[in-house]
N, C-alpha and C positions, 0 to 999 in steps of 0.2 A: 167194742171195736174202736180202735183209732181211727180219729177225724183222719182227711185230707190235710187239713192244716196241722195235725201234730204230725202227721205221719214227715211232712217236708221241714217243719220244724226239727222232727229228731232226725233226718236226714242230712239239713244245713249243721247242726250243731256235731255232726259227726264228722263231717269234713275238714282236714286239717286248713287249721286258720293260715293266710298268705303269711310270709317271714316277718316284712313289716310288721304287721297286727301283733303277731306273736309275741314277738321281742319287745314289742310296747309293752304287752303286759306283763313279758317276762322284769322289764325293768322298772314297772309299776311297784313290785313286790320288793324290790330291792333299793328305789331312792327314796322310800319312805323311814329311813335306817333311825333316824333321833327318835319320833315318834313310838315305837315299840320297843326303844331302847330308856327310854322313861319311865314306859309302862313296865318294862322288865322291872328295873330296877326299885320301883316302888312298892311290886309286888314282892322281892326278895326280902324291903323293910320292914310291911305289913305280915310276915312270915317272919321274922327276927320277933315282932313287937309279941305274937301272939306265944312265941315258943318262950320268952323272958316271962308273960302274966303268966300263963298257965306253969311255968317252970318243967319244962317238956322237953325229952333230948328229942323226941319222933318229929316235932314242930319244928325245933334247932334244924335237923335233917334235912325236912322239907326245905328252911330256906337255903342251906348251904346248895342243897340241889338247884332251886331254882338261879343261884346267882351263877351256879358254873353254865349250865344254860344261856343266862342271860350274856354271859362272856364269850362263849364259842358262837351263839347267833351276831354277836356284834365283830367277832372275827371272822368270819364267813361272808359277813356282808362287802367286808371292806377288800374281801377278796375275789368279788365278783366284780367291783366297780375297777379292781386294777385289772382284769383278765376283760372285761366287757369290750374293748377293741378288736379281741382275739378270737371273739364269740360270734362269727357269721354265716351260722348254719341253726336251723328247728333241731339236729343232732347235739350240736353244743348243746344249744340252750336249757336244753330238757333234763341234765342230770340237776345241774342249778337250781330248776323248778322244784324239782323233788327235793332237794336237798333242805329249799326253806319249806318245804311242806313237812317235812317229817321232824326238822329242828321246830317248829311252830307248834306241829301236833305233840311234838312231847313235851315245850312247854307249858302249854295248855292242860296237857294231861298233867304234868308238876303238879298244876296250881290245884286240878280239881280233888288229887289225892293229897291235899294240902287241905283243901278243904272240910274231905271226909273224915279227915286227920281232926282238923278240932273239935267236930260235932263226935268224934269216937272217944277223944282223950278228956276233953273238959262238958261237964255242963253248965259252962258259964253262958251267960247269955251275950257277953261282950267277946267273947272269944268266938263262938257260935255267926254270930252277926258279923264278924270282922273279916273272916273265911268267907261266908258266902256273900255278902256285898262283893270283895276284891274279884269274885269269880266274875258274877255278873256284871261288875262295873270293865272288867278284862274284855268279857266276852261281847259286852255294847260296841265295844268298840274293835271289832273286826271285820264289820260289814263296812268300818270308814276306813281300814287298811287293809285287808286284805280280802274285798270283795272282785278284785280280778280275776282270781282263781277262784272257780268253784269247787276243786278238792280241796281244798286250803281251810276253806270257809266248812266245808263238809265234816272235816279231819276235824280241826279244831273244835266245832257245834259238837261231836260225836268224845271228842275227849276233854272237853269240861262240862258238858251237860250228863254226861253218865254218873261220875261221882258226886254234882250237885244233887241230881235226885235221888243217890243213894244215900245222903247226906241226911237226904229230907226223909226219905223211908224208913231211915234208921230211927231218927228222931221220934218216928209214929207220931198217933193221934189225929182228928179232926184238921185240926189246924194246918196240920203239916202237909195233911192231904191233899187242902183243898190250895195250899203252898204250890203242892206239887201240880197241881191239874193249873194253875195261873203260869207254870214257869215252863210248860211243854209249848203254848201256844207263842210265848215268848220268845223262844230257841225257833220257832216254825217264821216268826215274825222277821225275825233276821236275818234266818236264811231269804225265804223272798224279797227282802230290801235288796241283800247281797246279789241275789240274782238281778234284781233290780237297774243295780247301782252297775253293774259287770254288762249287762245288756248295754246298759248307755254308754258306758265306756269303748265298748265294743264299734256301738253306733259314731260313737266320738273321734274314733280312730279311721276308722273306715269313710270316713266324712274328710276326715283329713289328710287322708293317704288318697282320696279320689279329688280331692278340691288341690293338692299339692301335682297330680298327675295331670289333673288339665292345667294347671297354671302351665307346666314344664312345656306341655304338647302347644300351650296354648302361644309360648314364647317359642318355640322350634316353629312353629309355623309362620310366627308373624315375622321371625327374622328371616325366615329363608322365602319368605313371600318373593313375587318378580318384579313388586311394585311398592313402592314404600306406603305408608299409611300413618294418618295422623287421625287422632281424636280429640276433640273438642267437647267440652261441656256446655251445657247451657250458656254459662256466662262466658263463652268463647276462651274458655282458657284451657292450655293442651293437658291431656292425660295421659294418652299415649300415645310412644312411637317404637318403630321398630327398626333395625340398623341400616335397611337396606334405604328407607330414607335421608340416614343420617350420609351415607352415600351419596345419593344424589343432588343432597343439598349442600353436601362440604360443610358439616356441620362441625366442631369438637361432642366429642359425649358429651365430655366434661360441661359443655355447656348450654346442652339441653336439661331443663330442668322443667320438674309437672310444674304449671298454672303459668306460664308463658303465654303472652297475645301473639297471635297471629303478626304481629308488625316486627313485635322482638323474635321472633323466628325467624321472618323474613330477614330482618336486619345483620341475623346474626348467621346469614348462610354464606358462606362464599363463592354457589353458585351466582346469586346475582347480584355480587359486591360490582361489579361493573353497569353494573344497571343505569341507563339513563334516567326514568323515571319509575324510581321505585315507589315513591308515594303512589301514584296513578294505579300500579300492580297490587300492594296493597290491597286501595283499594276498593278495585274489581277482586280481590281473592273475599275479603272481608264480605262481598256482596254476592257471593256464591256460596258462604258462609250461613247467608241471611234465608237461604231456601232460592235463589236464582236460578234458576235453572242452565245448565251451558257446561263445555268444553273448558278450560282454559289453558290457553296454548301462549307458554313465553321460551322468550331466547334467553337458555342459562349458560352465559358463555361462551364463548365460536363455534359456531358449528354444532354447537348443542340444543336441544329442544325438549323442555318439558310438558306433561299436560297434568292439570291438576281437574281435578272432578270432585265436588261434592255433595254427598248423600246425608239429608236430615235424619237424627235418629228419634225416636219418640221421646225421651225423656226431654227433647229439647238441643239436644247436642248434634254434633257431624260428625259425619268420616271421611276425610280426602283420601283421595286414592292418587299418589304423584307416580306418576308411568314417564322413563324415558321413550318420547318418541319419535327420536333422532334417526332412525332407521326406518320411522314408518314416515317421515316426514322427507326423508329424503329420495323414496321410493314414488311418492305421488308428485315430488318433482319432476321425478327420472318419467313417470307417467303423464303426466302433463307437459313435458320435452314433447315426447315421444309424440301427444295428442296433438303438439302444433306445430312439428318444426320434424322436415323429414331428415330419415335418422341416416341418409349415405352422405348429403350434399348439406347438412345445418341449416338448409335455409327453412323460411316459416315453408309451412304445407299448403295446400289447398283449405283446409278448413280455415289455420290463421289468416290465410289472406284471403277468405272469403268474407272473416268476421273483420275484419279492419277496414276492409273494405268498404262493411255496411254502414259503418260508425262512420267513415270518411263521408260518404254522402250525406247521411244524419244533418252531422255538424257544417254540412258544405254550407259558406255564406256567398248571395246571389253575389251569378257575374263570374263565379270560381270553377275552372272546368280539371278534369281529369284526366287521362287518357288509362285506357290499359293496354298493356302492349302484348299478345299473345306469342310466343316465340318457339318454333318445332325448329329441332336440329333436322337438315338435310343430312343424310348417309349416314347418320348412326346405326340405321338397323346393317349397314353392310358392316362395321368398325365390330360389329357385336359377333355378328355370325362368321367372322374374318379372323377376329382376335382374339374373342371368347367375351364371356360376360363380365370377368375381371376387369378385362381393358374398358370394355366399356363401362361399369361403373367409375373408373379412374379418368376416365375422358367425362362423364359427367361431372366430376369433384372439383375437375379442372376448369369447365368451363363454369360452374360455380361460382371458384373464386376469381374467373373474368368476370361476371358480373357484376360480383361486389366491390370490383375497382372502378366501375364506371357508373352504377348505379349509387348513387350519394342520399342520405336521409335530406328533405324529409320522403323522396321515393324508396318505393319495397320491392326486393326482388322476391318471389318464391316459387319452388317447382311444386309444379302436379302432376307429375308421376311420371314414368317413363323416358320421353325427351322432348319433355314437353314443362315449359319455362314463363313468369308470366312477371309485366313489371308493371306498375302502377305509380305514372310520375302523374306529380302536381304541376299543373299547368298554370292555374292563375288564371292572371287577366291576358297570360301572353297568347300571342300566334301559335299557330295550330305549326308553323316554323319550327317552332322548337322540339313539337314532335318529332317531327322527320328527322331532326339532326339529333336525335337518340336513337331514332330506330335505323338510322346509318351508322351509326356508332354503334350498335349492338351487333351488328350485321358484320361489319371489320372486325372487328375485336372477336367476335365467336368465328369467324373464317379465319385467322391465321392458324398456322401451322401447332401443332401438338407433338411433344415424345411420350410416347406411352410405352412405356414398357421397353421403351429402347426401340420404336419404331416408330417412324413418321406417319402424323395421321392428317389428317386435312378432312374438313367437312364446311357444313353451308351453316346459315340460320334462314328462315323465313319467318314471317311477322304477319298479322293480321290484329287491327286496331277498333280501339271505339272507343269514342269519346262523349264523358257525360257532361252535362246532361244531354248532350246532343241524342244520344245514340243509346240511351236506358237512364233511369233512374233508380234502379233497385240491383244488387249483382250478379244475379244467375241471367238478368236481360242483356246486362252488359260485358257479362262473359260470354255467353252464348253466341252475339256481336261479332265479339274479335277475334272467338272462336270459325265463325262462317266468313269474315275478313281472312283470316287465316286460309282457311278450305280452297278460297279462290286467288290467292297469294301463289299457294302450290301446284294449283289448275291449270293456274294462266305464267310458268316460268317461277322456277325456286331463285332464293338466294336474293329476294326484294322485299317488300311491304306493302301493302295495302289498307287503304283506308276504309272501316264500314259503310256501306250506303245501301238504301233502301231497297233496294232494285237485286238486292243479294238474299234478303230476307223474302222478298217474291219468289225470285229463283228457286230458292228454296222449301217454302212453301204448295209451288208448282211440282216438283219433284215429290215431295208428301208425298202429295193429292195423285200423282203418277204412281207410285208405289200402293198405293190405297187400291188405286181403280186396277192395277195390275193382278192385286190378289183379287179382289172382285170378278176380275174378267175371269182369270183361271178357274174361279168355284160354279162361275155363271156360263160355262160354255161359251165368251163371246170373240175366242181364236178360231179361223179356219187356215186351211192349206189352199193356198195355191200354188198351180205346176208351169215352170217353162222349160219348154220341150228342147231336147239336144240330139243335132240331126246327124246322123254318118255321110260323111261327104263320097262316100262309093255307092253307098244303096240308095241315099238321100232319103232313110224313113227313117221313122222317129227310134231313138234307138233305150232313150233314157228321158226320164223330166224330174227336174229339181226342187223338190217339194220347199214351198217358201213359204214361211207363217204371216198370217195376218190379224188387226184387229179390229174390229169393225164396233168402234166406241158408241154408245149409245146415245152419246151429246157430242163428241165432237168426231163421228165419222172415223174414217180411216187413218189410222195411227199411222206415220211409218215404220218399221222395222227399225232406222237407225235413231228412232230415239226412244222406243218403249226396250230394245236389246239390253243395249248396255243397261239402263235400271235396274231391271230383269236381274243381269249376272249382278249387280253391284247388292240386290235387297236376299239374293241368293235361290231367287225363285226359278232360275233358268233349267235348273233342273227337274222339275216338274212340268215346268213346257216342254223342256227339251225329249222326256218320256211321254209326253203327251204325240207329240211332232211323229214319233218313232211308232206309237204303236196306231197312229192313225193314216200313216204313209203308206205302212205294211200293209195294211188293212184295203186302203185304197188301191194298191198295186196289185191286189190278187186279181183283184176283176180288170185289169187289163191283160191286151195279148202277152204271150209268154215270152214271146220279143221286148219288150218292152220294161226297162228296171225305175228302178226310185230310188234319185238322190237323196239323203238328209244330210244337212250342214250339221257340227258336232262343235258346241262353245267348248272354250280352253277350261271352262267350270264344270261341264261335266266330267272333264276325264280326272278330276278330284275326289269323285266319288265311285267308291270299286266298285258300285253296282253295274256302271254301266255297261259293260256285257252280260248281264245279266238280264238286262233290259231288251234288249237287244235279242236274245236267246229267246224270250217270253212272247213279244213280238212276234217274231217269226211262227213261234208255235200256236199263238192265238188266228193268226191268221193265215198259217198254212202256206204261205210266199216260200219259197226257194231262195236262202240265204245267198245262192248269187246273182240273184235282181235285189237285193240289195247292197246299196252302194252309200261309204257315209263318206261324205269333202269334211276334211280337215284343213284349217290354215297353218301359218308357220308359225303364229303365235303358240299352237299346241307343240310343234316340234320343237319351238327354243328352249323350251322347258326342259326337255332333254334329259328324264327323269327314268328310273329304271321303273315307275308305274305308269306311263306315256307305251314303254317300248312292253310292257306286258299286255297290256286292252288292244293295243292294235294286233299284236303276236295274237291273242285269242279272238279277236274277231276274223283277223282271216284263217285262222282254225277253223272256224265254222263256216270259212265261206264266204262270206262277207268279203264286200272289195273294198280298196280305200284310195282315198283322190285327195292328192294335194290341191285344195283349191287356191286363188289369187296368188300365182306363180308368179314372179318376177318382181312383188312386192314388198317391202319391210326389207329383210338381211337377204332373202335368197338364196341361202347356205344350199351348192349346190350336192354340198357330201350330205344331204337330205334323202337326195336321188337315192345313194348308195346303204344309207345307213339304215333307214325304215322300211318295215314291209309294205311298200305302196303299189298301184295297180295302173293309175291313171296321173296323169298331169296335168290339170286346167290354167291357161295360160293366163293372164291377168289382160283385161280389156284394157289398157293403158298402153300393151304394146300396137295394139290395133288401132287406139285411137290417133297412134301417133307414124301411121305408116307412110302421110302424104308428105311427114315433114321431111323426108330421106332416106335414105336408103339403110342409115346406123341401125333403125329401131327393125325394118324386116331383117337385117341380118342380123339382129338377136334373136327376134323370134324364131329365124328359121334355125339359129344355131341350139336355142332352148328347145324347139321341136325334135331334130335329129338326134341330140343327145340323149336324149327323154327316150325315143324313139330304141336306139340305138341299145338303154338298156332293158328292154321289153317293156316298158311302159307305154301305154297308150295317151293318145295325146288331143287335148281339148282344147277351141279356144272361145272366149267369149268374147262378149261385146260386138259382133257382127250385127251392122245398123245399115251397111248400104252393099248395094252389088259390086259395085269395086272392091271394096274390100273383101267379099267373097270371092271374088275372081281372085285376088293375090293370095288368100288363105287356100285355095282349093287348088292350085300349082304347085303346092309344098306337099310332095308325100308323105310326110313324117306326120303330117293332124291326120285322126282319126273321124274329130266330131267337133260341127262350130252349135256356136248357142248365143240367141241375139235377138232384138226385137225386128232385125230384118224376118224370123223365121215366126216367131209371134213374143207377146209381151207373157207373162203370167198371168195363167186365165185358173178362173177357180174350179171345181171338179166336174159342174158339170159340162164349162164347155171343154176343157180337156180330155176330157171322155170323147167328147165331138172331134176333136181337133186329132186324137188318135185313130179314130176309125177311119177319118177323111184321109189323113193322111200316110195311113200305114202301108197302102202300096203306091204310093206316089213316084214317078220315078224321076221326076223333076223337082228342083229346089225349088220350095214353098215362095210364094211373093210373102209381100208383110202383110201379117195378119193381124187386126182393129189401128188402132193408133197408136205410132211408137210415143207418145207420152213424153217421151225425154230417157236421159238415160237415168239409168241408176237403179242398178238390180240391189235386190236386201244386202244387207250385208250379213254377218251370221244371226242363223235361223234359230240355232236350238242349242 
């Protein structure tokens, strides 16, 4: 049975050979032409010589055969090397093959019945011997020409080896025998050399059709590479390059040549004929050469940049790899803009002039002060929401380039975000003078007039300052500063400046710590309600109490209302009070008489959030109250707002019942189409027009005209601040009030003596004296 390995041997060898390969061999048989045209021809003499000794026409024969032979192989040849152009197909080529196979095999056959020829005509032993040498010295030499064909070499072995041992059979005897058994292993001998000699040739070709296949791939790749590439040998002298190099160094071909230094390359680029210090570039290239490790990034040209990288190779040599990175370099520019310098307004950003900042104090030498000058546009957010965000970007850009006309190096202008502006002058040894007469100067110059867009804009600036080392030494303290300079610039009148001081940073502080103990309070229970009651001037009992919150501080006592409130709404917690307020009023109201309702005050921040009739609705149902003993006072501050979610909460609270009370009537704008425009039930007059009734007669004939009117369009009508009995006597003459409320009737008492204060006085039919100490005036201001 056949091996595995003959079996893929006679598999490979049955596969027709690639064309390349073919045609090799094919023309292997055919440029060997002089060499068996030699041998022809000598063997036609040696056929001559022996047909003249022996005097033989059969020998004469022989040679004239072999010489026409020898003519038509020598004309056949000459006609394949003029046709060999023409021949580019395994189809051509194949009649050609056979053609010298079959003219080969019948010369050979010639020679050997040439042979049989002397040993049948003569028994000379020179005529004998002259025949069979010319065979076998023929037939030695076909494994050195024409061992590329193995039919060739087959044909041939098979027609000069038959007549030779017919020769020798003929001859008989011992001798000739033992002739014959030495000249079978002979013929065996040459065929496997020939196989031999054909295998390597085979290997020979195919070595060189795959060594000539990666050269081809190996140059298509390195020219069309995206990076050019240079090799180097040990002794730093170049080997190879590839075009896309020759490219980016503005080389000629022509004058690239192999063993080049790295300097005559460089020299001879006209990328960097401009170069100021080419020697220097060199080199550092020469020392990245050396195994350095690094990047190497030069300017080839304007605006051009290359980066060279070398990698050692083992024998000793490198490979640079040259990349243009003129797109990538001008990307991490455009990226590094971007990271310091904001991208509407060009000026540096927050980060740049944070970090210039810090270097600025670094290098600060004593005695050298700074200032920064914090600067927020007044009315931008109206310009914005007025004009759109276009304009206002363009109204930013502009006042921009106001500042760059007044701000001069060595000071820095740069925005941080928004409309919000910061400069940083050097001050020196000067007066803090000089300050001020920049920050007046910033303050002109950013308030004059704008066209934007084709329409007149007009806006403010305000400033808030600090100066180092006065006022920080590091710059997040000394922003923070002129930041909180700022805050109180705007607090206290826009459109001026303010200088840092200590007493701002307390301030502030104080507030924390108020906003700290705020949430604290809320998570710890330490709000209660107190109630002051509101009498009806016809029945004189208590008709309603106004649920007031309180905070009863665990270190410093009683809070008042008007300064934990506004915190409250500013840190956003008033909503959580203010549902706290709601559902612990409700709750308290159930246990009084059925007469008897509960006001809660309602901040302008709750009605921001839709839940609150929601709140509201929950309330109720938790404690079971009758939606109309509930009553919630809103101020004008909620009406000005004037919002289609203002006029939905109120629409659905008195959906449910719910009444609603404009509280501190007669204060702020007043808008009397208030009356008209909201679902409202009650009107509470503001104690200002009460406090003010001794001074003349103007201020009762407001209240009484705000009473009647009020009156007039079914609203019921409230007043407060009632503190003495004359003033009750004038309010209690006007039929249009319904209900007064005042510390004449009692102060805000907490639940349980209002509990007290309702049972005592619910069928009262005379007006209450003042109940504990009127304390001073000044009822909460909003509750919740």
């Amino acid at each position: 049975m056949k091996t595995s390995a003959s079996r893929t041997k006679a598999r490979k060898e049955a596969e027709p050979l690639p064309l390349e390969i073919y045609s090799s061999l094919v023309d292997a048989l055919h440029d060997t032409a002089i060499a068996p045209f030699i041998g022809s021809i000598a063997t036609t003499v040696a056929a001559l010589i022996t047909a003249w000794w022996a005097q033989s026409w059969i020998l004469l024969g022989c040679a004239v055969l072999l010489g026409v032979a020898t003519v038509l192989r020598r004309r056949d040849m000459k006609a394949y090397r003029r046709l060999r152009p023409t021949l580019r197909s395994a189809a051509a080529l194949q009649p050609w093959e056979r053609r010298y196979i079959i003219q080969a095999g019948i010369f050979v056959g010639l020679m050997g019945v040439w042979c049989l020829c002397c040993w049948v005509v003569s028994d000379d032993p020179f005529i004998r011997l002259f025949g069979f040498a010319g065979v076998v010295a023929y037939m030695t030499g076909v494994f050195g020409r024409n061992f590329a064909s193995n039919g060739l070499v087959t044909t041939q072995m098979l027609a000069g080896g038959v007549p030779l041992v017919a020769a020798l059979m003929y001859a008989g005897g011992l001798y000739y025998t033992i002739l014959i058994l030495l000249v079978l292993p002979f013929l065996a001998t040459i065929k496997m050399v020939s196989d031999r000699l054909r295998a390597q040739l085979l290997g020979a070709v195919v070595s060189e059709r795959e060594i000539t296949q990666l050269a081809a791939r190996f140059t298509t790749a390195l020219n069309n590479m995206p990076h050019g590439l240079l090799m180097f040998d040990s002794d730093r002298r170049l080997v190879v390059t590839n075009e896309r190099l020759i490219e980016l160094l503005g080389i000629s071909r022509a004058v690239v040549v192999s063993g080049m230094t790295p300097v005559e390359l460089l020299t001879a680029s006209q990328a960097f004929a401009d170069a100021t210090d080419l020697g220097r570039f060199a080199a550092e290239f020469e020392r990245r050469l050396s195994g350095v490790p690094g990047e190497l990034v030069v300017e080839a040209g304007r605006d051009r940049w290359l980066s060279l990288a070398a990698r050692p190779m083992e024998n000793g040599g490198s490979v640079v790899i040259v990349e243009d990175v003129t797109e990538r370099r001008t990307s991490e520019q455009r990226i590094h803009r971007l990271a310091r310098f904001d991208h509407l307004t060009r000026l540096p950003n927050r980060n740049s002039f944070h970090e210039h900042l810090a270097d600025v104090l670094e290098m600060a030498r004593p005695g050298e002060q700074f200032a920064v000058l914090f600067v927020d546009l007044d009315e931008f957010k109206q310009v914005n929401d007025t004009l759109g965000h276009p304009a206002g970007d363009a109204l930013l850009c502009a006042v921009a380039d106001r500042l760059r006309t007044i701000i001069a190096a060595p000071d820095v202008v740069a925005r941080f975000g928004g409309d919000e502006f910061v400069v940083l002058q050097y001050l020196g040894g000067r007066d803090i003078a000089a300050l001020d007469e920049l920050a007046r100067k910033i303050i002109e110059t950013v308030s004059k007039p704008y066209q934007i867009d084709g329409q007149d804009v007009i806006i403010g600036a305000s400033i808030g300052v600090a100066v180092a080392p006065r006022d920080g030494g590091d710059p997040d303290l000394l922003l923070k500063n002129a930041d909180m300079a700022l805050y109180h610039t705007k607090a206290n009148g826009r459109g001026t400046w303010r200088i840092f001081d200590p007493s701002m940073d307390a301030e502030a502080q104080a507030k924390r710590a108020l906003e700290m103990d705020l949430r604290k309070a809320l998570a710890e229970g330490q709000f209660e309600l107190y109630y002051q009651p509101l009498i009806d001037l016809r029945t004189k009992q208590v008709t309603c109490c106004e649920a007031l919150i309180r905070w009863n501080h665990p270190e410093h006592g009683l809070v008042p209302p008007g300064k934990f409130i506004p915190a409250a709404e500013d840190i956003g917690l008033i909503k959580e009070m203010g549902d706290w307020v709601i559902r612990t009023a409700t709750k308290e109201c159930a246990s009084w008489p059925s007469s008897v309702s509960v006001a809660v005050n309602l901040s302008s921040v709750q009605f921001r959030h839709s839940r609150l009739t929601a709140v509201v609705a929950e309330a109720l149902a938790e404690s079971g109250l009758s939606p109309r003993r509930l009553e919630v006072e809103i101020t004008e501050s909620v009406l000005l707002r004037d919002t289609p979610a203002v006029h939905t909460i109120l629409s659905e609270l008195v959906a449910q019942g719910v009444r609603i009370a404009l509280d501190d009537f007669g204060t702020g704008y007043s808008g009397l189409s208030y009356l008209h425009t909201f679902p409202l039930n009650k009107v509470k007059i503001d104690r200002s027009f009460v406090t003010q009734l001794n001074s003349g007669d103007r201020s009762l004939t407001l209240l009484k005209g705000v009473a009647r009117l009020s009156s007039s369009l079914g609203l019921s009508v409230a007043v407060e601040g009632i503190e003495t009995p004359e003033q009750l006597e004038i309010i209690a003459a006007e039929d249009a009030v319904d209900e007064v409320q005042g510390y004449l009737f009692s102060m805000p008492l907490p639940v349980a003596q209002i509990r007290k204060f309702i049972a005592v006085h619910a069928s009262r039919s005379d007006l209450p004296s003042v109940s504990g100490k009127s304390g001073g005036k000044g009822r909460h201001t909003q509750a919740a």
